[in-house]
N, C-alpha and C positions, 0 to 999 in steps of 0.2 A: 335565739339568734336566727337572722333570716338565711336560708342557704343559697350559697354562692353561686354564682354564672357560672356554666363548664361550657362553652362550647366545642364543635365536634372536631376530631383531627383533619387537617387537613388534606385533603389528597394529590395525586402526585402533580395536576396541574395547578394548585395552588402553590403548592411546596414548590415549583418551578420560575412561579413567576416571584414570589419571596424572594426566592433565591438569585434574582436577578435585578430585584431591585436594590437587593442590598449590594449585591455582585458589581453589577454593570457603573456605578460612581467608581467605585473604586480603580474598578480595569480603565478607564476614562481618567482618571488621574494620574494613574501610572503614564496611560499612552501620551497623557501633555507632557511630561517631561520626555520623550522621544521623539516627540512628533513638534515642539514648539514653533521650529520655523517655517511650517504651514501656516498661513494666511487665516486658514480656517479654524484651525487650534486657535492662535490669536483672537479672533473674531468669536471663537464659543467662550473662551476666558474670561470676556465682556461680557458677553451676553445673556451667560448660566448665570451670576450672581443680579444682574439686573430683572430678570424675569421671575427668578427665587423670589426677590426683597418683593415684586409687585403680587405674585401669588400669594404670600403668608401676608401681606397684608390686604389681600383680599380677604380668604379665611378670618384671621384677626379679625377685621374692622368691620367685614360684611358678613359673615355666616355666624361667627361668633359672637362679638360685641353686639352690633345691633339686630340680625336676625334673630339668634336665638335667646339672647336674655336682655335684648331693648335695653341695651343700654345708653344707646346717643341715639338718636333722628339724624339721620343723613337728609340732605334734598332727592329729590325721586331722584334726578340726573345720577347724583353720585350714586345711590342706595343701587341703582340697576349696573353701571358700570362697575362699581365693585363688585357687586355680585357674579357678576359677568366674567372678570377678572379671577375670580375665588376659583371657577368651574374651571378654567386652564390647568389648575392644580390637579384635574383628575381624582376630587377625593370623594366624585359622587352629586349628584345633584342637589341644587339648592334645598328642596323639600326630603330628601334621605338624610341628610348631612345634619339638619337644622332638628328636626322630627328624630333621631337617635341623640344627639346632644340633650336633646331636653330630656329625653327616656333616661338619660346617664346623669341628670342631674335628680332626678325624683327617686333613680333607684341606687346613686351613691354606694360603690364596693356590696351589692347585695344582689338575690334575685331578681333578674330583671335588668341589671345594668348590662348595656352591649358593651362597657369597656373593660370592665373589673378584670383584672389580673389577680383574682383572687378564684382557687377552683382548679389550679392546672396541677396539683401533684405536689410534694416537698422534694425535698433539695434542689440544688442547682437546676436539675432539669425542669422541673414543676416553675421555678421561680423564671429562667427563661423564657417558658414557654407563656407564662402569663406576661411577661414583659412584653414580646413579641405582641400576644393579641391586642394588649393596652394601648399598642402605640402603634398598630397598622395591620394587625392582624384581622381584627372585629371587620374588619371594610372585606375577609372572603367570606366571613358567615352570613347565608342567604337567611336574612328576615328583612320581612316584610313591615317599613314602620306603620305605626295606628297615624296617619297624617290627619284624620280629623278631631282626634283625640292631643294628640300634641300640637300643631303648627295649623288651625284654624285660621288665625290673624294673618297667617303667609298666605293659603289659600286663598283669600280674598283679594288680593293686590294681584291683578290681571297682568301689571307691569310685570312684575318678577314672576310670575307664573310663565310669563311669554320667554322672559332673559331664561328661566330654567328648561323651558322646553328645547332649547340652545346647545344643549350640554354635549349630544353626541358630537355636534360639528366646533364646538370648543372645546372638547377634550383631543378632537383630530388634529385641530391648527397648534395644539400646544407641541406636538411631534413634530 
């Protein structure tokens, strides 16, 4: 049997910002309900689930679906717009995002997978903790993807190399 992903414990500015992403939704929903008849509560009310549906289908339709496993052909217009769109989410650049997706579909719950939650301990805590990494964790372990090795066919499209080289001042406007 192949041996499992561990990666390493987090430290305390990882464990900071965790703790704030999970944190700070929450303290912001409480605050709408005290703060509603601010214009501005009103106005983020709107605007967080509009901006939500347009990033996951960013991710969805353009890093996922057809970046990384070619599933549909977009037109370049759309193929860079969404892409474009994906990068607001802050879950990383087009070529890290797309370049570990494919690594996580070759190495499936095994050596080698950046997602496997499989590796972090038994009981409860072991099984959290691979929960955690599974689903947003893997995005603080510093590795570096093989991008010529996975996302060759990305590299060659000048267009979305350009839309990725984008990312620090699109992950700015997303704040």
């Amino acid at each position: 049997m192949p041996k499992t992903l561990r990666s390493p414990s987090p430290n305390f500015g990882e464990k900071a910002v965790i703790t704030f992403l999970v944190g700070a939704p929450f303290i912001a929903m409480v605050a709408t309900f005290f703060l509603w008849r601010s214009f501005a509560v009103r106005a983020a009310v709107i605007q967080i689930p509009i901006w939500y549906i347009a990033t996951v289908l960013g991710i969805t339709v353009s890093l996922h679906r057809e970046l990384t496993h070619q599933a549909l052909k977009l037109k370049p217009w759309a193929r860079y717009t969404m892409a474009g769109v994906a990068l607001l989410s802050v879950e990383g650049t087009i070529k890290d995002w797309c370049a570990r997706h494919r690594k996580h579909h070759q190495h499936t719950d095994e050596e080698g997978d950046p997602h496997s939650p499989h590796g972090f301990g038994s009981g409860m805590l072991g099984i959290m903790r691979g929960f955690v990494h599974a689903h947003f964790g893997w995005f603080f372990v510093a590795e570096q993807p093989e991008y010529e090795r996975y996302i060759p066919d990305l590299l060659r499209d000048r267009g979305l190399m350009r839309v990725d080289g984008h990312f620090p001042v699109l992950a700015e406007l997303s704040f």
